[in-house]
VOGU-3710 file (C-alpha; in Angstrom, 3 decimals, decimal comma):
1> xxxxxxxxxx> 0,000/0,000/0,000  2,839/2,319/0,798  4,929/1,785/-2,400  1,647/2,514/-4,340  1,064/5,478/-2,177  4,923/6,787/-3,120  4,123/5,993/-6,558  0,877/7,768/-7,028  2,763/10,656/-5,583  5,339/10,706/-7,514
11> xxxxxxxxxx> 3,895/10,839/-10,376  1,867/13,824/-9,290  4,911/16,156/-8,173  6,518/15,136/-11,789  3,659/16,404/-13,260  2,939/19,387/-11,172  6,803/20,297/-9,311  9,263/19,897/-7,881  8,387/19,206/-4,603  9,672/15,937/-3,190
21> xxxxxxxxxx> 6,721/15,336/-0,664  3,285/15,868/-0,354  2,248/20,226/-0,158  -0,270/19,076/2,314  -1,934/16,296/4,787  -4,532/16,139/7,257  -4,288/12,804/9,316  -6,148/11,279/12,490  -9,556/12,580/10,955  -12,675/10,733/10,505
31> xxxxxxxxxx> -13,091/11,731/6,257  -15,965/10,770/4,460  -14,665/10,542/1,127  -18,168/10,515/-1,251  -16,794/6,967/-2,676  -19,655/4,530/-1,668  -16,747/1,851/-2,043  -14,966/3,065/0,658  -17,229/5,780/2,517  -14,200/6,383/5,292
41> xxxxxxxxxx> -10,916/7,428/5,843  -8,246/8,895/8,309  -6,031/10,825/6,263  -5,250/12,739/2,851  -2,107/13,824/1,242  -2,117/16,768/-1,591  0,638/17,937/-3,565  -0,659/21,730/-4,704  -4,320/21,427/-6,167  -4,925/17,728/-6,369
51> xxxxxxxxxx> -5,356/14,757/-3,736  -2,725/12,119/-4,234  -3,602/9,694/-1,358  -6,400/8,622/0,898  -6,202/6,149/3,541  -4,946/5,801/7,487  -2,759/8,206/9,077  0,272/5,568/9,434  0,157/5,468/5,619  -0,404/9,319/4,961
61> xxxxxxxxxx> 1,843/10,796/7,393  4,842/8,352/5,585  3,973/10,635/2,642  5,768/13,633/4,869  8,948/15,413/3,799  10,155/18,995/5,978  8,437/21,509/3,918  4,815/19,462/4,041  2,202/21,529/6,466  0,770/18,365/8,427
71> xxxxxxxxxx> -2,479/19,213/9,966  -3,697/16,917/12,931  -7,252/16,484/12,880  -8,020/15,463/16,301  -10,894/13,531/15,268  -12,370/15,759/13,312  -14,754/15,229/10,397  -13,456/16,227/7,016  -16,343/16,491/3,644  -15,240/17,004/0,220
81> xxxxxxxxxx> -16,074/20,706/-0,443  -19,472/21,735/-0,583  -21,238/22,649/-3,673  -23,917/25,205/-4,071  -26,083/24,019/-7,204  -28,222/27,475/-7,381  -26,928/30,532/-5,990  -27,167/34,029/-6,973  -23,619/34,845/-6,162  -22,495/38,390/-6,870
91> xxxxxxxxxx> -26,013/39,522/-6,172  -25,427/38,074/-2,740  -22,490/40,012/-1,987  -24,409/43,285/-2,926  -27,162/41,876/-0,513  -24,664/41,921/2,035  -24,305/46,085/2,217  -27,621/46,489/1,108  -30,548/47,158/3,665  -31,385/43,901/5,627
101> xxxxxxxxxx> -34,938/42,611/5,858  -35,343/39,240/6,342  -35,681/39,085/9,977  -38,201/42,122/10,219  -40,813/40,428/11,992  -43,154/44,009/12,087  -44,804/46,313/9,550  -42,856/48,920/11,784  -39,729/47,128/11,803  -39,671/47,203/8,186
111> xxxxxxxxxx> -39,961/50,834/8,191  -37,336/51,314/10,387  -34,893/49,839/8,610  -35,211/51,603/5,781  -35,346/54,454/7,189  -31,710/53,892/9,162  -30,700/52,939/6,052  -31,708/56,379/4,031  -30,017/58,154/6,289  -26,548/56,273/5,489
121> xxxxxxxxxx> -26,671/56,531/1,438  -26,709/60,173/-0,630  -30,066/61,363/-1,699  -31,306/60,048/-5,058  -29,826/57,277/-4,912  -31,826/54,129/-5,480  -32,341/51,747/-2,280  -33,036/47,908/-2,980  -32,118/44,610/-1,895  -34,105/44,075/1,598
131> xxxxxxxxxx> -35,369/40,134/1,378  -37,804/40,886/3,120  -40,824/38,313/4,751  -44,497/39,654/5,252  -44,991/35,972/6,004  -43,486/36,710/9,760  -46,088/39,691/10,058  -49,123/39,393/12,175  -51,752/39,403/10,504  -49,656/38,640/7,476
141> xxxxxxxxxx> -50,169/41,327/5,005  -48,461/42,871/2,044  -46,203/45,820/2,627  -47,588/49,062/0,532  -45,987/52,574/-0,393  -47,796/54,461/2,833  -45,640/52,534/5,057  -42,231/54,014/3,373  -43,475/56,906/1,454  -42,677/59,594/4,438
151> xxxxxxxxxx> -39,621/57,810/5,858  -37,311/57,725/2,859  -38,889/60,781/0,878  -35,743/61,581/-1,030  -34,365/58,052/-2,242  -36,351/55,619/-5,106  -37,308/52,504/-3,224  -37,439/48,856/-4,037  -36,722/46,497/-1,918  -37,589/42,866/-3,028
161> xxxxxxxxxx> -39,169/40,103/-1,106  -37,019/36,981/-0,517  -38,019/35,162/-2,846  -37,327/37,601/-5,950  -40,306/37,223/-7,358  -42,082/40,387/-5,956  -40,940/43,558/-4,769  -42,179/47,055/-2,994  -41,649/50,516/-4,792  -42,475/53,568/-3,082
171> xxxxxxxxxx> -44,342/56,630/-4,920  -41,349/58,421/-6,279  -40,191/54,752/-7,959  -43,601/54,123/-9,587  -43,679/57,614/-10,637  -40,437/56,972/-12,512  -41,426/54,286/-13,653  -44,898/55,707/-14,933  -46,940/52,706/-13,233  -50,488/54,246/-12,369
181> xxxxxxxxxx> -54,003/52,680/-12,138  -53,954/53,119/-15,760  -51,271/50,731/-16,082  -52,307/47,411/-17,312  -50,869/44,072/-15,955  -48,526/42,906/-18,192  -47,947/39,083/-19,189  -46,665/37,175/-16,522  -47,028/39,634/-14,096  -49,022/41,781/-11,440
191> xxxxxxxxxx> -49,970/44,461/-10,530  -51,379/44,778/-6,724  -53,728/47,566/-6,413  -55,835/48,346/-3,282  -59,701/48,829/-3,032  -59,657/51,860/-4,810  -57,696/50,210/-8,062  -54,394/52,657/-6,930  -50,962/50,237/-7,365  -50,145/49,685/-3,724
201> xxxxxxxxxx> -46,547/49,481/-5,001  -45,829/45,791/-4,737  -45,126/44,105/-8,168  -44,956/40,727/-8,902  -42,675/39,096/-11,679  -42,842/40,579/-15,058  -45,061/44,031/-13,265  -41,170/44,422/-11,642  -39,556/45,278/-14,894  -40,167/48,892/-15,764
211> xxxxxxxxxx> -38,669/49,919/-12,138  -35,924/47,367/-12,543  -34,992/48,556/-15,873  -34,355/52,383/-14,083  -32,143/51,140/-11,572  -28,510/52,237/-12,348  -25,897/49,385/-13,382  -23,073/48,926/-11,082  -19,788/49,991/-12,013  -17,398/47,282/-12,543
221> xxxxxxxxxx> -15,423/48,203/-9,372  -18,567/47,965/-7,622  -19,551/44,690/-8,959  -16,111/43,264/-7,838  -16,253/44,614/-4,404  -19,425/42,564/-4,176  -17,611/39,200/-5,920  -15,078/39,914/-3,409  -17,449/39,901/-0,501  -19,599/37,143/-1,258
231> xxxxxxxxxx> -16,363/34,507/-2,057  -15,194/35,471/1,258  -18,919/34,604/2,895  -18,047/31,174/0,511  -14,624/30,454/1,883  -15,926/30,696/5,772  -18,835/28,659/4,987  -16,829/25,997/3,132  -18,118/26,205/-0,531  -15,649/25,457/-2,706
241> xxxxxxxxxx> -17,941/25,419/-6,036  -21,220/26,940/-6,954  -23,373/27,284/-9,921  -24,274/30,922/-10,589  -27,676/31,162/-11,837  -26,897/35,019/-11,891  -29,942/37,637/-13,011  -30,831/38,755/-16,903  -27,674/40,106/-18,872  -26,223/41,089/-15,834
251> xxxxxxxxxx> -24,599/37,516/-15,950  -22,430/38,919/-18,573  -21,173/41,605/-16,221  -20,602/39,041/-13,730  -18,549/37,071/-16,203  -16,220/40,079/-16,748  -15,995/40,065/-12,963  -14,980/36,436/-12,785  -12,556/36,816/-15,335  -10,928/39,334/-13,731
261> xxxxxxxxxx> -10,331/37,528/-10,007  -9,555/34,782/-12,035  -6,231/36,557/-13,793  -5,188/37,763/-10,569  -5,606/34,906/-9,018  -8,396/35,482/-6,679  -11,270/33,289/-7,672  -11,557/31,093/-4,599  -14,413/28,878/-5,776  -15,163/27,417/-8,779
271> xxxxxxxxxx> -17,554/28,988/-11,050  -19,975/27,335/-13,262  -22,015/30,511/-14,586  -25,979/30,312/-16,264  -27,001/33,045/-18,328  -30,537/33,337/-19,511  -31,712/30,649/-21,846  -33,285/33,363/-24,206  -28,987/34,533/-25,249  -28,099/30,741/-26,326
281> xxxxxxxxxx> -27,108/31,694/-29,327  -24,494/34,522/-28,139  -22,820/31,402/-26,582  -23,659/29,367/-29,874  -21,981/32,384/-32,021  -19,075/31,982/-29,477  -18,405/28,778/-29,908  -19,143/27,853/-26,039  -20,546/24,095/-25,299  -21,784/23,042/-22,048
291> xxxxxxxxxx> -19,150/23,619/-18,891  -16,136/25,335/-21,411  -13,891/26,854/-19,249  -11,160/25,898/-16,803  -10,777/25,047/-13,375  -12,273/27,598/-11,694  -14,441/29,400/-13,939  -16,816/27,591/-16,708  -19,524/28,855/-18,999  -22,399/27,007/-20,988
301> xxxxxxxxxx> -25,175/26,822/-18,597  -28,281/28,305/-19,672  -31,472/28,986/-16,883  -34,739/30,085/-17,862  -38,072/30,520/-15,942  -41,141/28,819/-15,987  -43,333/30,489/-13,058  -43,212/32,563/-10,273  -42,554/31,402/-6,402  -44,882/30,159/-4,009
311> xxxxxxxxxx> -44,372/33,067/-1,534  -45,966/35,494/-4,205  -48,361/33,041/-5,275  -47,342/33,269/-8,645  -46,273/29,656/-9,144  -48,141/27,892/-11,769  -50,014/25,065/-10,496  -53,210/22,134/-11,973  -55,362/23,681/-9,253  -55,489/27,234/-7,901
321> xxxxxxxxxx> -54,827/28,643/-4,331  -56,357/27,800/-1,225  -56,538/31,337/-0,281  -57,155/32,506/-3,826  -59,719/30,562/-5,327  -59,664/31,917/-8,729  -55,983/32,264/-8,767  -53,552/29,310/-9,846  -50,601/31,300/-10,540  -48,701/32,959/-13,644
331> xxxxxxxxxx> -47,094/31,092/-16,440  -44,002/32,889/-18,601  -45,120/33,840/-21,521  -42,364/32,452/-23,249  -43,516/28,711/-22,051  -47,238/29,548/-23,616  -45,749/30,831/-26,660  -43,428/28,043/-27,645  -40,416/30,447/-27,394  -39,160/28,046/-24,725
341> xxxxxxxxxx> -39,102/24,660/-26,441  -37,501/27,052/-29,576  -34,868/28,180/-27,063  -34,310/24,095/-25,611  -33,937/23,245/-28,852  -31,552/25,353/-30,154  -28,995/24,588/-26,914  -29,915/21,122/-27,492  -28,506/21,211/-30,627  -25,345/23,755/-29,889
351> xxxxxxxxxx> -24,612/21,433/-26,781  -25,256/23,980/-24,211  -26,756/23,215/-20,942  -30,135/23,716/-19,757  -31,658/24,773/-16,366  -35,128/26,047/-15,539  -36,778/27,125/-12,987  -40,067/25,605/-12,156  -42,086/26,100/-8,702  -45,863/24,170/-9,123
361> xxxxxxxxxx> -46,717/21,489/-10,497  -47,796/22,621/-13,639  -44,837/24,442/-14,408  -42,789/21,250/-14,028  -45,050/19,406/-15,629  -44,502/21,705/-18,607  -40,600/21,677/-18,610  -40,455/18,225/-18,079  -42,891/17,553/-21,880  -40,073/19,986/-22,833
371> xxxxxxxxxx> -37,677/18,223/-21,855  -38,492/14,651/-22,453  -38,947/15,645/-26,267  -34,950/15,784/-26,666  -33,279/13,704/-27,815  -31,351/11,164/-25,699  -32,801/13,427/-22,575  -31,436/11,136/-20,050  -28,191/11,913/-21,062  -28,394/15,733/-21,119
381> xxxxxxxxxx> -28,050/16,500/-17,259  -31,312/18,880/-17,929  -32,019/20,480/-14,388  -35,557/21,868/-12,889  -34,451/24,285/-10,335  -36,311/24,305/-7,367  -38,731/21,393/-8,327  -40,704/22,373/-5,804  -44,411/21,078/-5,985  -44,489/17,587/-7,229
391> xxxxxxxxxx> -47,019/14,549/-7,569  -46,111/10,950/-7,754  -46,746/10,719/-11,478  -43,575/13,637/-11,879  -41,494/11,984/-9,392  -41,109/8,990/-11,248  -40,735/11,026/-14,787  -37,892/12,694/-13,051  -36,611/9,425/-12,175  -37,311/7,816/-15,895
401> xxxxxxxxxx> -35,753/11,415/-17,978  -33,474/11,573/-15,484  -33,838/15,064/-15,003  -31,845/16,739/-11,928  -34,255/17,979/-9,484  -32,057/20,577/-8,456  -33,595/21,610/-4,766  -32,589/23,913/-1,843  -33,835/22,337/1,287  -33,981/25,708/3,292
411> xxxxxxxxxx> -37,055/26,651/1,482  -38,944/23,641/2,849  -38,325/24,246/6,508  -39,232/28,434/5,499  -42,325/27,750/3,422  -43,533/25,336/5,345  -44,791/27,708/8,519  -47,210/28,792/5,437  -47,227/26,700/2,304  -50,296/24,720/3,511
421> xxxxxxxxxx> -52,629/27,815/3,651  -51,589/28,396/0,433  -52,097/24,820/-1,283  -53,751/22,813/1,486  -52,348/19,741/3,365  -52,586/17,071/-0,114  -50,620/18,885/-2,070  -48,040/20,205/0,165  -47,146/16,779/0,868  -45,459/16,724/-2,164
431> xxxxxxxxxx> -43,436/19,755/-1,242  -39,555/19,516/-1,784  -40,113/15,650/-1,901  -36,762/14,389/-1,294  -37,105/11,101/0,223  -39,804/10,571/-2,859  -37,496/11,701/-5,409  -34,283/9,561/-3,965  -36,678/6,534/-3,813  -37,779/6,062/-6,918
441> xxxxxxxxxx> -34,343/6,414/-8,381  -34,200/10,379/-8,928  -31,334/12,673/-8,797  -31,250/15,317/-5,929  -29,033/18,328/-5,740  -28,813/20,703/-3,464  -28,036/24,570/-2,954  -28,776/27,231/-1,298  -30,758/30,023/-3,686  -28,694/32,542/-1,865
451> xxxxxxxxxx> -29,704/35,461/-1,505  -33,221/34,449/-1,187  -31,991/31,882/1,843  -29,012/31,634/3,631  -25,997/30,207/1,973  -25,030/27,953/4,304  -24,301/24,540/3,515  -24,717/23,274/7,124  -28,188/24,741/7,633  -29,585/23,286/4,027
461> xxxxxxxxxx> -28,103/19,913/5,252  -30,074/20,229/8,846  -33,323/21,566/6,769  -33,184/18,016/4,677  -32,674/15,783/7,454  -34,695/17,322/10,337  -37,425/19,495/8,063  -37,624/21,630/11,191  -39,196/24,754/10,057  -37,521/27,999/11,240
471> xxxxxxxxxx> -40,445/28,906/13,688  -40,280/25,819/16,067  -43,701/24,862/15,645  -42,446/21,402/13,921  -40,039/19,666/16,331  -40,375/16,196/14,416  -40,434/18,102/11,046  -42,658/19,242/8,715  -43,851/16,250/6,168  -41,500/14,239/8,350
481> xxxxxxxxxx> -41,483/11,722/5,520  -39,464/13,049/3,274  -36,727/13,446/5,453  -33,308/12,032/4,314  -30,087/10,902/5,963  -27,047/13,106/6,606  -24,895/10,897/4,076  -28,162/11,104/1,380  -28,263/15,576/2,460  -24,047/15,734/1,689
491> xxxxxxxxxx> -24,250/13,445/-1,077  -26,313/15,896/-2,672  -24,232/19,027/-1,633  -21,159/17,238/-3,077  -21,047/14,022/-5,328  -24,547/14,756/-7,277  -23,467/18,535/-7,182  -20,934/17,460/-9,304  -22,453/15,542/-11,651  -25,075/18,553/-12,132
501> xxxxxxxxxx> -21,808/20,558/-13,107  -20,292/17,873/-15,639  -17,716/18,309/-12,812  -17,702/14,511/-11,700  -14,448/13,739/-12,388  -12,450/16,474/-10,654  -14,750/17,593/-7,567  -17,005/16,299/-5,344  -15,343/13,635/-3,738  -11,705/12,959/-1,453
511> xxxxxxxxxx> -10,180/10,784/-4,176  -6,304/9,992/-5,887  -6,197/12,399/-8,973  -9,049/14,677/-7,476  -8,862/18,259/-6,917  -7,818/19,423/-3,498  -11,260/20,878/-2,531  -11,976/19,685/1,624  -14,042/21,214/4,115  -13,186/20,452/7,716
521> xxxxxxxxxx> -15,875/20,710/10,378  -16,023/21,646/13,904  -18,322/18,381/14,754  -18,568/14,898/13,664  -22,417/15,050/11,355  -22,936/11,410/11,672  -23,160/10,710/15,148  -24,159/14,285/16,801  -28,174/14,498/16,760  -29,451/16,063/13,905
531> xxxxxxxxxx> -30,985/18,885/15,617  -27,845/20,150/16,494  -25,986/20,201/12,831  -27,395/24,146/12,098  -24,752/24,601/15,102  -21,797/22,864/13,422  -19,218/25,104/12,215  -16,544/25,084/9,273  -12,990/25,157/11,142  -11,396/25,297/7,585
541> xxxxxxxxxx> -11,736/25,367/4,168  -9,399/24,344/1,232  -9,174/24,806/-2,540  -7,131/23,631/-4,484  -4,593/22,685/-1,988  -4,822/26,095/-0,672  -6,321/26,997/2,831  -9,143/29,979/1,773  -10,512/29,854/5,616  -9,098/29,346/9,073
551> xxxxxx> -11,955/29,721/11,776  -11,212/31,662/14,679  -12,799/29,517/17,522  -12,606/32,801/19,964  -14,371/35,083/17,030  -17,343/32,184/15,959
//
């Protein structure tokens, strides 16, 4: 075992260096390696950006020479590094200076808020970002322009809900944007109007787009200070890889961004970037194919939308709303007009990659038909993002296409203080179905949808096995069925993460020839009880062979 260990190292530092030794090993862990042939290790040795060995510490530590950093893990537990399959990444570092929402549990808090926050930016200048929840209000009711009007007087306002997929403008942003009670809805969208048939200010969907459109661009500095920020939220939480599903053509700003950390060497997670599935062919006329790139930045994804979100109640579903009985939701136009299928096609044919998101039923319903009608579909890694609302009869044609349900369990323990007033109790058991969708042969991903949830690998993993929802009312979980095992929740943060990526055979698991990407954590997730993983911590974080995160156990 030793003189195959030597050899396989080696033979990496004749390829890569000339070190003598191994860069790197951690030894005396407990390392789940993401290889159901042998789930367990106690040690890894790297030499610079790839893993050369895996096995006990007696065998690892041999691989030692004076200049290799040897890091005892006193028992710790050591992951491959996690993968986010859905995040909105740069937008998520802007989220992180913009005003914060999410947590303001009172019409008045709300204000507040955004009121501080005028005070702190120059006058004219636009306010947004916010997440915020009117699902924690009681009564739970929609924010309007009265309640901001007065306090930020000077600044355009809009500040979306969590979820994306609605947002509140104040008066001087409608005015702007010349949305009065003349305004018709437009297709896909709404807009909410009070008793009198004024616009109350919240827009849903499409209804966003004339006050989006008047919000200024950021400057490329800008955007980079917010790349910046959000890979350094990435490093502490331990993801190592993440698939952008960005936001319009701003992807292609946030490619320039990429590009540029990536010259200088900065990139510390590895990129796999969607832009909307409406610009394949500016990828076609490039020349780009599904996951072109290098090692940490790749192209070729395309992500389009079929609804709305639940939240809004805009997702498209057989059967409307509980609490709107002549309301099931708002398809795209573009899947009622056959630009869609046009647009699968077309990437189908240029090899590009396709994502979409889908929320009810009907909406996946529709994308799967879409899908399905491809040729050799089961072979096309085609992903449904989010996936959310599903019935037996689409389980198992996600199982048969093989279509990616591409999930963030966070949602399920959010939406579920609420989903069932929305839906009723029959079809919310088919909510984020993940024990469903892994039995009948399915493949689950998992990520975060950051900014609209936290992006925290740790708390998605305790949201798929526990299905605790974030209120406590739900101690045994919330459609405690579908819960899943902790192996089953990292598998999908890591191996099947991978596979999503057409990463599989460099990331996503602690293998000989793999890329140095490791996560070590603070507690061991197998035997501590599952309650208590949202309070595990990443100690470190490496990528590439390169430590991107040291926790400080005094500042945590």
């Amino acid at each position: 075992m030793v003189l195959l260990l030597l050899f396989a190292l080696a033979g990496a530092t004749t390829a890569s260096s000339p070190q003598t030794g191994a860069t790197l090993i951690l030894w005396n862990g407990k390392i789940w390696t993401g290889d159901p042939q042998r789930r367990f290790a106690e040690a890894v040795a790297i030499v610079n950006h790839r893993i050369v060995a895996v096995g006990t510490s007696d065998e690892i530590r041999r691989l030692a020479v004076p200049n290799t950093e040897v890091i005892d893990l006193n028992k710790r537990l050591v992951t491959p590094g996690f993968i986010d399959n859905h995040v909105h990444f740069v937008s998520g570092g802007f989220q992180l200076a913009s005003v914060q929402l999410r947590d303001a549990a009172t019409p008045g808090e709300f204000a507040r808020r955004i009121a501080e926050y005028a005070k702190t930016v120059p006058k004219g200048s636009w306010i947004t970002g916010g997440d915020w929840d009117h699902e924690l209000w009681n009564p739970v009711q929609l924010p309007s322009r009265d309640l901001i009007d007065k306090i930020a007087p000077h600044h355009p306002v809009f500040v979306s809900r969590l979820d994306g997929h609605m947002a509140l403008a104040n008066s001087m942003a409608l005015r702007m944007a010349g949305i009065t009670r003349d305004t018709a809805d437009p297709a896909g969208g709404t807009i909410v109007r009070d008793g009198q048939g004024e616009p109350t200010g919240v827009l849903k969907d499409n209804a966003m787009d004339p006050v989006s459109l008047l919000i200024p661009s950021p400057s490329p500095e800008q955007r980079l200070r917010a790349a910046r920020a959000a890979l350094r939220e990435a490093a502490r939480l331990g993801v190592t890889s993440f698939c952008d599903m960005s936001s319009g053509d701003a992807a292609f700003d946030d490619l320039r961004a990429y590009q540029h950390l990536d010259r200088e060497g900065t990139l510390s997670s590895r990129v796999y970037l969607f832009v909307p599935l409406r610009s394949w062919k500016r990828l076609s006329d490039a020349g780009v194919e599904r996951a072109f790139g290098g090692d940490y930045l790749r192209i070729g994804g395309l992500k389009g939308f079929a609804d709305g979100s639940l939240g809004s109640s805009t997702a498209w579903f057989f059967e409307p709303f509980v609490d709107q009985p002549d309301h099931s939701g708002l398809r795209m136009p573009s899947l009622g007009n056959g630009e869609m299928k046009s647009w699968v096609d077309g990437a189908v044919a240029r090899e590009l990659h396709v994502a979409i998101h889908a929320i009810g039923d009907r909406a996946n319903d529709g994308i799967l038909s879409i899908f399905e009608s491809q040729p050799d579909v089961s072979q096309r890694r085609f992903r449904i993002e989010h996936a959310q609302h599903l019935n037996p009869a689409l389980i198992k044609r996600f199982a048969k296409s093989r279509v990616i349900a591409s999930m963030q369990p966070y949602h399920a323990i959010d939406d579920g203080r609420w989903a069932e007033k929305k839906i009723g109790k029959k079809r919310a058991a088919g909510t984020y179905a993940f024990r469903s969708l892994i039995d009948a042969g399915a493949l689950l991903t998992f990520g975060s949808d950051w900014s609209v949830a936290p992006l925290d690998p740790l708390t998605g993993i305790y949201a798929a096995v526990t299905r605790r929802t974030i209120d406590g009312k739900n101690p045994k979980g919330w459609i405690p069925e579908q819960k899943i095992t902790v192996e089953e929740a990292l598998r999908s943060y890591t191996v099947n993460n991978a596979y999503a990526m057409f990463r599989e055979k460099d990331v996503g698991t602690i293998a000989a020839g793999m890329l140095a990407d490791l996560v070590i954590l603070s507690d061991d997730l197998f035997s501590i009880p599952s309650e208590n993983i949202e309070s595990v911590k990443v100690d470190m974080t490496i990528v590439g062979g390169r430590i991107t995160h040291r926790r400080d156990s005094a500042a945590d």
